[in-house]
BALOBA-1460 file (C-alpha; in Angstrom, 3 decimals):
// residues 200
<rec num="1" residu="x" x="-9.443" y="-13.936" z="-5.554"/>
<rec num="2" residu="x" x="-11.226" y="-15.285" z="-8.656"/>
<rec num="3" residu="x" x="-14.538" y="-14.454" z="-7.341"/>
<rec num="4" residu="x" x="-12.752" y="-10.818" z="-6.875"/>
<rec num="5" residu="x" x="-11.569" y="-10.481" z="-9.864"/>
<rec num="6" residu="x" x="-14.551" y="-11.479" z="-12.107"/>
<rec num="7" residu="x" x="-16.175" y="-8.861" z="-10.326"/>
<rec num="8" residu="x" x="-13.615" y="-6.311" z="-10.557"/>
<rec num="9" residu="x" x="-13.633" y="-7.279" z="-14.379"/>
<rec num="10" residu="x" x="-17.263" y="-6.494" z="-14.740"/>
<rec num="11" residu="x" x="-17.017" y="-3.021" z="-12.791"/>
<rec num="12" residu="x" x="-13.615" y="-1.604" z="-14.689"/>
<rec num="13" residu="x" x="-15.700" y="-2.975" z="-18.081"/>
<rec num="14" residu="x" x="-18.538" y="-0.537" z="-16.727"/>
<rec num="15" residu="x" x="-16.433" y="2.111" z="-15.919"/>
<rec num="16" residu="x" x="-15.021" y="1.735" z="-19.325"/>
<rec num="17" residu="x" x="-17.961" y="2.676" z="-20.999"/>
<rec num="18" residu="x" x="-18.338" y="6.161" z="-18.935"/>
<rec num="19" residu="x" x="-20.473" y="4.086" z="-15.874"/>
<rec num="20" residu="x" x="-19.455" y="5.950" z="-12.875"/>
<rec num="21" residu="x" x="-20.879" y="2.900" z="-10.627"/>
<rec num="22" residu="x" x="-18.669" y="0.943" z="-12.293"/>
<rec num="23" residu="x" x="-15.629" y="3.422" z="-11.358"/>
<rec num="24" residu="x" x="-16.404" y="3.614" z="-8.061"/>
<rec num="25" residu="x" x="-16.923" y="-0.258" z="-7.363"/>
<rec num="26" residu="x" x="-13.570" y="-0.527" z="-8.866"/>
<rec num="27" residu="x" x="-11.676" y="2.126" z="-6.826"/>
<rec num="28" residu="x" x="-13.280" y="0.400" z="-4.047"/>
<rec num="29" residu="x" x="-12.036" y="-2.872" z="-4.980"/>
<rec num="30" residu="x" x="-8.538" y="-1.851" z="-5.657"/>
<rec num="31" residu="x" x="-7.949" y="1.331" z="-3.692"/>
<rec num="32" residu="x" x="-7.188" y="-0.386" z="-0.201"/>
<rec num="33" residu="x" x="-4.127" y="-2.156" z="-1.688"/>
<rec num="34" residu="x" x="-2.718" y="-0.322" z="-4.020"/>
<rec num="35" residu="x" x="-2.901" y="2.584" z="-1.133"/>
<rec num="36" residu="x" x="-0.874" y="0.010" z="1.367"/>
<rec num="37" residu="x" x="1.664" y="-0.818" z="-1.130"/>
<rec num="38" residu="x" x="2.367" y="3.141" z="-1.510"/>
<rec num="39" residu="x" x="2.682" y="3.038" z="2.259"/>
<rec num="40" residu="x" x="5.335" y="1.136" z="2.111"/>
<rec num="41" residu="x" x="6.773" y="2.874" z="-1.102"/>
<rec num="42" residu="x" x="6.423" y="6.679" z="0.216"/>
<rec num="43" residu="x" x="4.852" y="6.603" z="3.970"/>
<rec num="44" residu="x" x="3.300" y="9.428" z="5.144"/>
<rec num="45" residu="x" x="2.934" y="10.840" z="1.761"/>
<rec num="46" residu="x" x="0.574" y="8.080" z="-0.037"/>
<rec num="47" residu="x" x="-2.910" y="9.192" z="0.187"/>
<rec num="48" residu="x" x="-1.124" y="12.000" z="-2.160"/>
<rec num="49" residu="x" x="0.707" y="10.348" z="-4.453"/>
<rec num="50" residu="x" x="-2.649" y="7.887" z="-4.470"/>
<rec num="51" residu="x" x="-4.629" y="10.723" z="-5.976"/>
<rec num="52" residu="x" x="-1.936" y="11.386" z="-8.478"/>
<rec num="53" residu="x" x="-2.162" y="7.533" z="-9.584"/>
<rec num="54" residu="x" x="-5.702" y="7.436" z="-9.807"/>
<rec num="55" residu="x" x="-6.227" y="10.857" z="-11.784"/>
<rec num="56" residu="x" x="-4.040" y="8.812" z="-14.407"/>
<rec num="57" residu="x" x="-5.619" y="5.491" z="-14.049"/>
<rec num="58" residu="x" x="-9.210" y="7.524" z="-14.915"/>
<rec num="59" residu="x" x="-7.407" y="9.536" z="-17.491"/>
<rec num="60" residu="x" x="-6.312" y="6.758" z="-19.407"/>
<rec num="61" residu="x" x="-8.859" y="3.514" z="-17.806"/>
<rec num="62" residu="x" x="-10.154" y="3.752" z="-21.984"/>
<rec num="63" residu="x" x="-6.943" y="2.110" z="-23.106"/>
<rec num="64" residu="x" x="-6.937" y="-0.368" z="-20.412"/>
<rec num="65" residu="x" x="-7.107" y="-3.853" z="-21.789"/>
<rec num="66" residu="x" x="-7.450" y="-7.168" z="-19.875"/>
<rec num="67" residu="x" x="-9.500" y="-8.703" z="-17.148"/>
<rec num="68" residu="x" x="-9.489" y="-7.612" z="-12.806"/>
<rec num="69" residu="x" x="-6.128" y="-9.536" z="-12.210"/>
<rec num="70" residu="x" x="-4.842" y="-7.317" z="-15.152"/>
<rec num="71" residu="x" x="-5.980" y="-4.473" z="-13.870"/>
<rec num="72" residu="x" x="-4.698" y="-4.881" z="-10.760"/>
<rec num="73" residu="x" x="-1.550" y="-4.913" z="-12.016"/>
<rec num="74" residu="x" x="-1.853" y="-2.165" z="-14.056"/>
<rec num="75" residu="x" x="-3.206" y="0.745" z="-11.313"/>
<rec num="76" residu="x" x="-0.171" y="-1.189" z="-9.424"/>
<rec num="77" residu="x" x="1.907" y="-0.119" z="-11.915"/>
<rec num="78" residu="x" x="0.765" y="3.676" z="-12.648"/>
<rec num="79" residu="x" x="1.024" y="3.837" z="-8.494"/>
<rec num="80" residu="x" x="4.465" y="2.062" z="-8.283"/>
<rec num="81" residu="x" x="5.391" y="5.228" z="-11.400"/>
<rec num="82" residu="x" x="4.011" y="7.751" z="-9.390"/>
<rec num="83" residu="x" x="5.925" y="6.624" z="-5.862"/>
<rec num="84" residu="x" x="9.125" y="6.791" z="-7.920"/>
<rec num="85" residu="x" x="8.547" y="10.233" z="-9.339"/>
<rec num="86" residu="x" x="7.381" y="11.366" z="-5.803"/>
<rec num="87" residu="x" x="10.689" y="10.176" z="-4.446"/>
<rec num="88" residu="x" x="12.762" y="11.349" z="-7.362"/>
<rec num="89" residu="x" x="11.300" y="14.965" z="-6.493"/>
<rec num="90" residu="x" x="11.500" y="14.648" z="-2.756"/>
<rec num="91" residu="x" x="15.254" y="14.088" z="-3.686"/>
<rec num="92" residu="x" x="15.266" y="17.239" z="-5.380"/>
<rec num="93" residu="x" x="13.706" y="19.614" z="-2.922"/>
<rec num="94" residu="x" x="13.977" y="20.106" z="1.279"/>
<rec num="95" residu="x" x="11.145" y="18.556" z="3.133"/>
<rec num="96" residu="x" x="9.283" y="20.776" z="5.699"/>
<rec num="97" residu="x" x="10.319" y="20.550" z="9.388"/>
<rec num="98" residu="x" x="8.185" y="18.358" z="11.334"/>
<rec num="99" residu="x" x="7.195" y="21.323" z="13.555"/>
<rec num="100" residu="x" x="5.538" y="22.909" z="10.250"/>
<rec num="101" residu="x" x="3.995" y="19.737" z="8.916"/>
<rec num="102" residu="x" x="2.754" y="19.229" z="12.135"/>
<rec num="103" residu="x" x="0.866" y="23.120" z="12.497"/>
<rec num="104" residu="x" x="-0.370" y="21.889" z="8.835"/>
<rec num="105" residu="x" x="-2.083" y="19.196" z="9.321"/>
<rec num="106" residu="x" x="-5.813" y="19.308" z="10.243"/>
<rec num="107" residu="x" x="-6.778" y="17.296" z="13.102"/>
<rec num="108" residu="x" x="-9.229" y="13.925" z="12.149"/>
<rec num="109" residu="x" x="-12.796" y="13.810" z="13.135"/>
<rec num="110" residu="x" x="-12.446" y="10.248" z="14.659"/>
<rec num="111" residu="x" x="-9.914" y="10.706" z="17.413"/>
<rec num="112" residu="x" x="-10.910" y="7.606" z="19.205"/>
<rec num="113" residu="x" x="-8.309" y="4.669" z="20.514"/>
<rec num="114" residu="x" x="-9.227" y="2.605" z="17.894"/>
<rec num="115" residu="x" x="-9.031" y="4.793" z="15.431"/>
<rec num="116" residu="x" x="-4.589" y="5.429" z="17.272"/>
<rec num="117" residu="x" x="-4.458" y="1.637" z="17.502"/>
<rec num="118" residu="x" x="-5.061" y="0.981" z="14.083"/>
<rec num="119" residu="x" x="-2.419" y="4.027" z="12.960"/>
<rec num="120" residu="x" x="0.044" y="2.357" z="15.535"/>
<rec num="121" residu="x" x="-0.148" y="-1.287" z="14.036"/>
<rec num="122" residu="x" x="-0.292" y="-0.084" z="10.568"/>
<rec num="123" residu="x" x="3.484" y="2.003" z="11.532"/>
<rec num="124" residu="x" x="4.419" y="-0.984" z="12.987"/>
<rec num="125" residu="x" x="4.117" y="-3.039" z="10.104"/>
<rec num="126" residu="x" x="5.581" y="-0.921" z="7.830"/>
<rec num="127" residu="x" x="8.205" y="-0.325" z="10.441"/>
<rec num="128" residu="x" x="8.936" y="-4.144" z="9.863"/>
<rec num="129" residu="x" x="9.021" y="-3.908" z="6.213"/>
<rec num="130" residu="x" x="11.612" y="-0.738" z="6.611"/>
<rec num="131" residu="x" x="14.113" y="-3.603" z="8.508"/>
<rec num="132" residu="x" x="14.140" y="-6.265" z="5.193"/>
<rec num="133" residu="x" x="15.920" y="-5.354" z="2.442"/>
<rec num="134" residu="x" x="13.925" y="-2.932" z="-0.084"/>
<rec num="135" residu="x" x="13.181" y="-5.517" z="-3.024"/>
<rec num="136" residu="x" x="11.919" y="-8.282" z="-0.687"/>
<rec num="137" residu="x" x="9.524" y="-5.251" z="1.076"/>
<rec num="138" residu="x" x="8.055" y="-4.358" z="-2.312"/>
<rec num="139" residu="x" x="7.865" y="-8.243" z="-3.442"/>
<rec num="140" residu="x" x="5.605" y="-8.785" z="-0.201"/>
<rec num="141" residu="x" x="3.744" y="-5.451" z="-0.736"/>
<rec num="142" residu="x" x="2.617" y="-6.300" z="-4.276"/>
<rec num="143" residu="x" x="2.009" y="-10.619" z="-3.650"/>
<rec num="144" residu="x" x="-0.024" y="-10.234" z="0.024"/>
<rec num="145" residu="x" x="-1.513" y="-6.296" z="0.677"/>
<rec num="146" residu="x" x="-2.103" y="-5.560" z="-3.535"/>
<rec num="147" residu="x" x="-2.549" y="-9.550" z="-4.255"/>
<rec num="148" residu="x" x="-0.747" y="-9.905" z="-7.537"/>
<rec num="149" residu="x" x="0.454" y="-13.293" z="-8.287"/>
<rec num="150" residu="x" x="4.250" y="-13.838" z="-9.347"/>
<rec num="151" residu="x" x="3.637" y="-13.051" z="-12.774"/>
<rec num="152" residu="x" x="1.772" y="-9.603" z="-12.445"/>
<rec num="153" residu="x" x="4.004" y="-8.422" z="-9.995"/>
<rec num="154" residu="x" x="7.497" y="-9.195" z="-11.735"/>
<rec num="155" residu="x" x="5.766" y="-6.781" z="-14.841"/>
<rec num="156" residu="x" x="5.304" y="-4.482" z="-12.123"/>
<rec num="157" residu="x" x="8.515" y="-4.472" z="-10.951"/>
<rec num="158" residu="x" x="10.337" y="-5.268" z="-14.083"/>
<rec num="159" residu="x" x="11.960" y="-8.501" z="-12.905"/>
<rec num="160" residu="x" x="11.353" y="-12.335" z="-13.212"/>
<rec num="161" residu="x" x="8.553" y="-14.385" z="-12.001"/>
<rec num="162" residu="x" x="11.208" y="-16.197" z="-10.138"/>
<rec num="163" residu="x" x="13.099" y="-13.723" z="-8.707"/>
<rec num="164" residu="x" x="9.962" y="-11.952" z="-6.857"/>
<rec num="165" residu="x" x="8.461" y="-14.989" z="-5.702"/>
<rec num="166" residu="x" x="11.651" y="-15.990" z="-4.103"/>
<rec num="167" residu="x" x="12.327" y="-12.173" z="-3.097"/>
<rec num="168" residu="x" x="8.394" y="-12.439" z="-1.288"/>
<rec num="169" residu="x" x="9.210" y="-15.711" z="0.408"/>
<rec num="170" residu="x" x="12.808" y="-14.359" z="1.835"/>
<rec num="171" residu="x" x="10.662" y="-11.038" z="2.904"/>
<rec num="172" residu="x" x="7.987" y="-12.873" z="4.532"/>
<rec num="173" residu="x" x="10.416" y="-15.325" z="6.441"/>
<rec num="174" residu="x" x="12.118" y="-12.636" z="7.442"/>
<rec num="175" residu="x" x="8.691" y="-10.814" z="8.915"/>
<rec num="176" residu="x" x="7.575" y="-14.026" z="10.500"/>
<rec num="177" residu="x" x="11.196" y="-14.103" z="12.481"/>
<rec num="178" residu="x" x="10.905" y="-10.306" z="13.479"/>
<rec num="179" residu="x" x="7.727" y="-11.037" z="14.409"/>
<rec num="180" residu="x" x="8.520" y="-13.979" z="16.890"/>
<rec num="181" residu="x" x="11.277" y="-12.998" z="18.604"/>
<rec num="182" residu="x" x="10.058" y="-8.514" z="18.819"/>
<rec num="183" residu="x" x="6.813" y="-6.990" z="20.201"/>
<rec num="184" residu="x" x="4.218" y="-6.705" z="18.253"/>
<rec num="185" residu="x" x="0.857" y="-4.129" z="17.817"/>
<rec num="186" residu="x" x="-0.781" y="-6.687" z="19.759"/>
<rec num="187" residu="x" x="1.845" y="-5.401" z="22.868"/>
<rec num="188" residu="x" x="1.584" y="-1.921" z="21.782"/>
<rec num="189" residu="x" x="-2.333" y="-2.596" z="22.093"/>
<rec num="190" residu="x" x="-2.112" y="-4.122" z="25.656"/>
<rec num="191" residu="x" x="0.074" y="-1.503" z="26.962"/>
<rec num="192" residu="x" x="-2.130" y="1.031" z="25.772"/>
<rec num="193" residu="x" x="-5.125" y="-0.079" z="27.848"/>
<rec num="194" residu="x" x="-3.680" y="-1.266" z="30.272"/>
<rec num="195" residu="x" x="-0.698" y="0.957" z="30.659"/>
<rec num="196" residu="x" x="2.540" y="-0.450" z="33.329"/>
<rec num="197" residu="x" x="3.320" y="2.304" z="35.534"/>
<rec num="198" residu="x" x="6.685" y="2.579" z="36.622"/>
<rec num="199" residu="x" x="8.108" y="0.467" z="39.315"/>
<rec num="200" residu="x" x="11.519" y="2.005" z="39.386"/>
């Protein structure tokens, strides 16, 4: 992570100064985990609220002060702001049937097995995060898919040091038993190459 950070450091100092290589090698950096965590925050509806984040992450990257690790905590923060006020308004209006998000929703380029596999282990695991209780989910989100520390992630979450890095280990314990005694995406994999035909 050090190696990581330092150069996370260098790019968001870049993009600080209007370097839009800089930007970029810093969304790249930090994009993959801060759009996992709002996976498990909002679901189907993070690549949104991920564009809302980062407009205000650009918008205000100028008054950002600190080093990579600090930033990571900080987009983690503006995205963890942005779930909540997604939520808060999901609250407040009717979601669309499934039959009209469904006609909505353009079909992908890359409709290849890998390309279902991957979408099937990645439901899966947040499937398993849905079964622990919600602050040991988001403790394990932030420590192992964003990679805060215990520090950076209690600011994100408000909370003690202590507290989330004893909410994380409960969550991953948790995870590791669901994991040994259900099926995993490795089964789901199997069975979808080599599908068992029924015998009944």
């Amino acid at each position: 992570m050090q190696a990581y950070d330092v150069e996370l450091g260098a790019a968001v100092s870049l993009a600080q100064q209007g370097n839009e290589d800089g930007f970029t090698t810093a969304y790249r950096l930090v994009h993959p985990g801060i759009l996992g965590y709002l996976r498990g925050l909002v679901g189907d509806d993070a690549e949104d609220v991920a564009s809302d984040a980062w407009l205000e992450i650009a918008r205000d990257l100028r008054r950002f002060r600190g080093d990579g690790a600090g930033f990571r905590g900080w987009t983690a923060t503006i995205a963890r702001h942005r779930a909540l006020d997604h939520l808060r308004k999901q609250k407040r209006r009717p979601r669309t049937s499934l039959i009209e998000r469904d006609v909505l929703e353009l079909p992908g380029r890359a409709d290849t097995v890998d390309a279902v596999l991957e979408s099937m282990s990645t439901k899966w695991a947040l499937g398993q995060l849905r079964e622990i209780p919600p602050d040991q989910a988001e403790a394990v989100l932030l420590r192992v898919v964003v990679g805060l520390d215990g520090p950076a992630a209690a600011r994100v979450l408000g909370k003690r040091p202590g507290a989330v890095r004893t909410a994380a280990y409960r969550g991953l314990k948790r995870l590791a038993e669901q994991l040994t005694s259900g099926s995993g995406p490795e089964r789901v994999a199997d069975l979808t190459r080599n599908p068992v035909k029924d015998e009944t």
